[in-house]
C-alpha positions in Angstrom: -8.7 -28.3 -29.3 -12.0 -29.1 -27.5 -14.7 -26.9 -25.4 -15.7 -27.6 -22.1 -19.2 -27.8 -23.7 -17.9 -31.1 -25.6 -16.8 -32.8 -22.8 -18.6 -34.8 -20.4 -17.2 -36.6 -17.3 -18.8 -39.2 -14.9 -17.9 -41.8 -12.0 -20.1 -44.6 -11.4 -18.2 -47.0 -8.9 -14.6 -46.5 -9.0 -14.2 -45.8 -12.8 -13.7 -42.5 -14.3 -15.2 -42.0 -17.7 -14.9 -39.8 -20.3 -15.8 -39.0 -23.8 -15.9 -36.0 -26.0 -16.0 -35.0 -29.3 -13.5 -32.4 -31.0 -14.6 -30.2 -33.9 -12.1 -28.2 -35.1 -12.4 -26.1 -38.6 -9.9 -24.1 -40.0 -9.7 -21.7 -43.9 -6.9 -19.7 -45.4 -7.1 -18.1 -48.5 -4.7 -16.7 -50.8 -4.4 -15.8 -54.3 -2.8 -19.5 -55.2 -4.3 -21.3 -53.7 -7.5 -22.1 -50.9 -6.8 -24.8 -47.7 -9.8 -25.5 -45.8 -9.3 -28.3 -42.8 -11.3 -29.9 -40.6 -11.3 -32.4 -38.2 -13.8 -33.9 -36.3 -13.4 -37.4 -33.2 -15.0 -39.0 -31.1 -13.5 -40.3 -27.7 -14.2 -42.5 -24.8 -12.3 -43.4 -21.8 -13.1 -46.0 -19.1 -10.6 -45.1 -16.3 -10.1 -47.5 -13.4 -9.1 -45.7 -10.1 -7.6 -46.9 -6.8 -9.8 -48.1 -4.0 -9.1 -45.6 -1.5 -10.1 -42.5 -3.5 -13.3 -39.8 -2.4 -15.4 -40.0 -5.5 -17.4 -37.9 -3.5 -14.9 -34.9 -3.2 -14.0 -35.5 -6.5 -13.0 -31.6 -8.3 -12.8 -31.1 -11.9 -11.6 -27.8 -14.0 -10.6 -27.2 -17.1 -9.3 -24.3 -18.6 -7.5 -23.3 -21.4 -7.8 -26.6 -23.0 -5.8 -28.6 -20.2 -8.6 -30.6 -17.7 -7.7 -30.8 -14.2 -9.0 -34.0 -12.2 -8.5 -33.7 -8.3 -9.3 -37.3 -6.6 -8.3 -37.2 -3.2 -7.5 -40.1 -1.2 -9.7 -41.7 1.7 -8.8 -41.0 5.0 -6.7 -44.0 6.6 -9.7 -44.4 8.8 -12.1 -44.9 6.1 -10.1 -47.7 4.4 -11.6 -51.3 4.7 -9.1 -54.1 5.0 -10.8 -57.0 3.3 -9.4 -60.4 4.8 -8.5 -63.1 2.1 -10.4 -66.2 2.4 
């Protein structure tokens, strides 16, 4: 029930966030009777996301009202074992 155009999308260390806002209007009209809905939210997600993911190949699409996040993990070689002190 949203457009692309009221969705935003951002990473700023390893948390995903988004927030949107859905507008959605809707009128039928007969000769009993006249419905008229509307609904209208506001959203906002803080998503936490693994260590070993590429924020920096990070994909997004969306399309058809489904959004698509691709994170891909970090190569083995690029992961940083942090000893415990």
């Amino acid at each position: 029930g949203m457009e692309k155009e009221d969705l935003q999308m951002m990473i700023d260390g390893n948390v995903l966030y988004l927030s949107g806002e859905k507008h959605f209007e809707r009128e039928s009209r007969n000769s009993n009777y006249h419905i008229m809905e509307r609904a209208y939210g506001v959203f906002k997600r803080a998503i936490p996301l693994p260590h070993n993911v590429s924020t920096d190949d990070a994909e997004a699409n969306y399309k058809n009202g489904v959004l698509k996040i691709h994170l891909p993990k970090t190569s083995r070689e690029k992961v940083k074992n942090i000893p415990l002190t």
